[in-house]
C-alpha positions in Angstrom: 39.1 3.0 55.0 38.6 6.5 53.4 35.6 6.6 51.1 35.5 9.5 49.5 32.7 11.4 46.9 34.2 12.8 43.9 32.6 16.3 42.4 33.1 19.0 44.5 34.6 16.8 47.2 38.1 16.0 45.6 37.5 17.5 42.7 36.6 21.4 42.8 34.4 21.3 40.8 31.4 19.0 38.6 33.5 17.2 36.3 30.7 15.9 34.2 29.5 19.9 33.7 33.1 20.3 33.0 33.7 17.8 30.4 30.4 19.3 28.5 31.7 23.1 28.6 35.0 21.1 27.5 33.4 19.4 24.6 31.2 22.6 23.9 34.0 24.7 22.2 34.6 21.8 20.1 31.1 20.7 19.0 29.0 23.8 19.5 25.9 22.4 18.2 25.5 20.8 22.2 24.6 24.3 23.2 21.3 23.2 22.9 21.8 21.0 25.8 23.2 23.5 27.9 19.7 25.1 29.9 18.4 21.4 29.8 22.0 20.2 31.7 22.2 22.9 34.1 18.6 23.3 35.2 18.8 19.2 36.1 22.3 19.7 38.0 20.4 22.1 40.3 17.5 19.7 41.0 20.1 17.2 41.9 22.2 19.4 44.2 19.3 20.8 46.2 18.1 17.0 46.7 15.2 18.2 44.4 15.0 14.9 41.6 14.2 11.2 42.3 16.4 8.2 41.1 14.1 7.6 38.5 14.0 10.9 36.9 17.7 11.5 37.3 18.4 8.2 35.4 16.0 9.0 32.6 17.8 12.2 32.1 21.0 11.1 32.4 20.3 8.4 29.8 18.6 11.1 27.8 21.3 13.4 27.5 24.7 11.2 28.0 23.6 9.4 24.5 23.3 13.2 22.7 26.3 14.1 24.0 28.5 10.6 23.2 27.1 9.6 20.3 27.3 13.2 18.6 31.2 12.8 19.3 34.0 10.7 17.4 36.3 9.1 19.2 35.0 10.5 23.1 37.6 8.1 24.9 40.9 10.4 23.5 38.2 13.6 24.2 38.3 12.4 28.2 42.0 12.1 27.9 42.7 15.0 26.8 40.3 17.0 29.3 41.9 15.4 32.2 45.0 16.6 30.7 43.8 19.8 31.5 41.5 19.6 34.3 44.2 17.2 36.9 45.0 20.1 38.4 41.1 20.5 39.8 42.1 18.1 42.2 42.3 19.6 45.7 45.3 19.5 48.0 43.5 18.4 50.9 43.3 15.2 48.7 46.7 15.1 47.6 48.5 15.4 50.8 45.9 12.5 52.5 45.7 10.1 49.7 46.2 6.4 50.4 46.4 3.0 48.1 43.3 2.0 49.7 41.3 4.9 49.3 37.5 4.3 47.5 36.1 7.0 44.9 32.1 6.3 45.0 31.0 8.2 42.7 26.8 9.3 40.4 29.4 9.6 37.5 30.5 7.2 34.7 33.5 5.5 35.1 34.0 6.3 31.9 34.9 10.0 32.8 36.8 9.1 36.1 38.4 6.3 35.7 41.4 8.6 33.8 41.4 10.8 37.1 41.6 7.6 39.3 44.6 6.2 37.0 46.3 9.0 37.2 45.8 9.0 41.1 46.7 5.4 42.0 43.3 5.1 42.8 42.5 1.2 42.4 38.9 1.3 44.0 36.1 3.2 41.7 33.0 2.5 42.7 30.5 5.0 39.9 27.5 4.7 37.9 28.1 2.8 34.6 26.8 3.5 31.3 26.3 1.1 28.2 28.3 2.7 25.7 26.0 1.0 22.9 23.0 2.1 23.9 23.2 4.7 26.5 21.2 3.0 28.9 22.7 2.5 32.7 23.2 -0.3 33.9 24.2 0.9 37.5 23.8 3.9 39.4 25.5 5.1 41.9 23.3 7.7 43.9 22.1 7.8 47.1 21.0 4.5 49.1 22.4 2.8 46.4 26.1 4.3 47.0 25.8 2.1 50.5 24.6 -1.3 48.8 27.7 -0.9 46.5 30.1 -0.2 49.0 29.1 -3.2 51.0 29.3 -5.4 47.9 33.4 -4.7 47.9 34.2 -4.4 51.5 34.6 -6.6 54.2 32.3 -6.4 57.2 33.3 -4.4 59.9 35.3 -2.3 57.5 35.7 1.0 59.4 34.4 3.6 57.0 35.7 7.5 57.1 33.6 9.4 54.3 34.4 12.6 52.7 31.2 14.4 51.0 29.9 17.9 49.6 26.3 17.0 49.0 23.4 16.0 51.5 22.4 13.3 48.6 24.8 11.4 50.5 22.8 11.4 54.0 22.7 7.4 53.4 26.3 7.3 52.9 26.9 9.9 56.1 24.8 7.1 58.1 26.6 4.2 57.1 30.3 5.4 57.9 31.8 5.5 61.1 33.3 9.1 60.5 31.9 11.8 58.1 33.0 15.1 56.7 31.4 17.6 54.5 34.1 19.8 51.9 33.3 22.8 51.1 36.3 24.5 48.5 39.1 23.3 50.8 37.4 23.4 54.0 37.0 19.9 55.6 34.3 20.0 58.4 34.1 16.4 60.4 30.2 16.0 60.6 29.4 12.7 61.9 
């Protein structure tokens, strides 16, 4: 079974930063959020943050940006309206109906993406829309303890990755690769 990561792996690209430049030009009073954003993406992608403080910021921040917008879900649409084409061809020409997305981000932003796919198996980190608390993250060990909570054992694994915050994930599978742009290195 093909597991695959989403931003920057089949997607070129972070979606989530996406969606905020997206929404930017048309709330612009988010700028403010912008340094905050980009200097906790960094930590993140250089394996710098811990679960606990990427949570509190997500939390932090997801609740400024949703709940400063009316009417987010037709927002997403719309974005992925645009942004489908971010999709890499290396995905495209090897997609299959049992492919898994396991995902750090909200269903709530990839689950148009995955529709739009045929993707039936998203696995992500979920968000109460009420009160902007998570109520599941997917990120790092816990990206294996999910996965094994919807596959059956001795389910061969073949996972596709861009980040070393998946080094758990990279253990579990049976095969690995690392993406980089639309290079596809086997690693593992």
């Amino acid at each position: 079974m093909n597991v695959y990561d989403f931003d920057n792996t089949i997607y070129d690209g972070e979606s989530a930063v996406d969606f905020f430049l997206f929404c930017l030009r048309r709330y612009p009073h988010l700028i403010k959020l912008f340094p905050l954003i980009m200097i906790k993406l960094m930590k993140y992608k250089l394996c710098l943050i811990t679960t606990e403080e990427l949570t509190y910021y997500i939390e932090k921040y997801f609740g400024e940006l949703f709940f400063s917008i009316e009417n987010h879900e037709a927002l997403i649409c719309e974005f992925w309206d645009k942004n489908m084409k971010k999709i890499k061809a290396f995905y495209i020409n090897q997609k299959r109906p049992d492919d898994i997305i396991l995902s750090a981000s909200f269903s709530i932003l990839l689950s148009y993406p995955a529709e739009r796919l045929g993707i039936k198996n998203l696995i992500t980190s979920e968000i109460d829309r009420e009160t902007g608390k998570i109520t599941r993250l997917c990120y790092r060990d816990n990206k294996v303890r999910l996965l094994k909570e919807v596959i059956s054992p001795g389910t061969e694994i073949v996972f596709y990755t861009d980040s070393m915050n998946d080094k758990a994930m990279i253990g579990f599978a049976e095969k690995a690769f690392f993406v980089k742009g639309n290079r596809v290195k086997r690693i593992k």
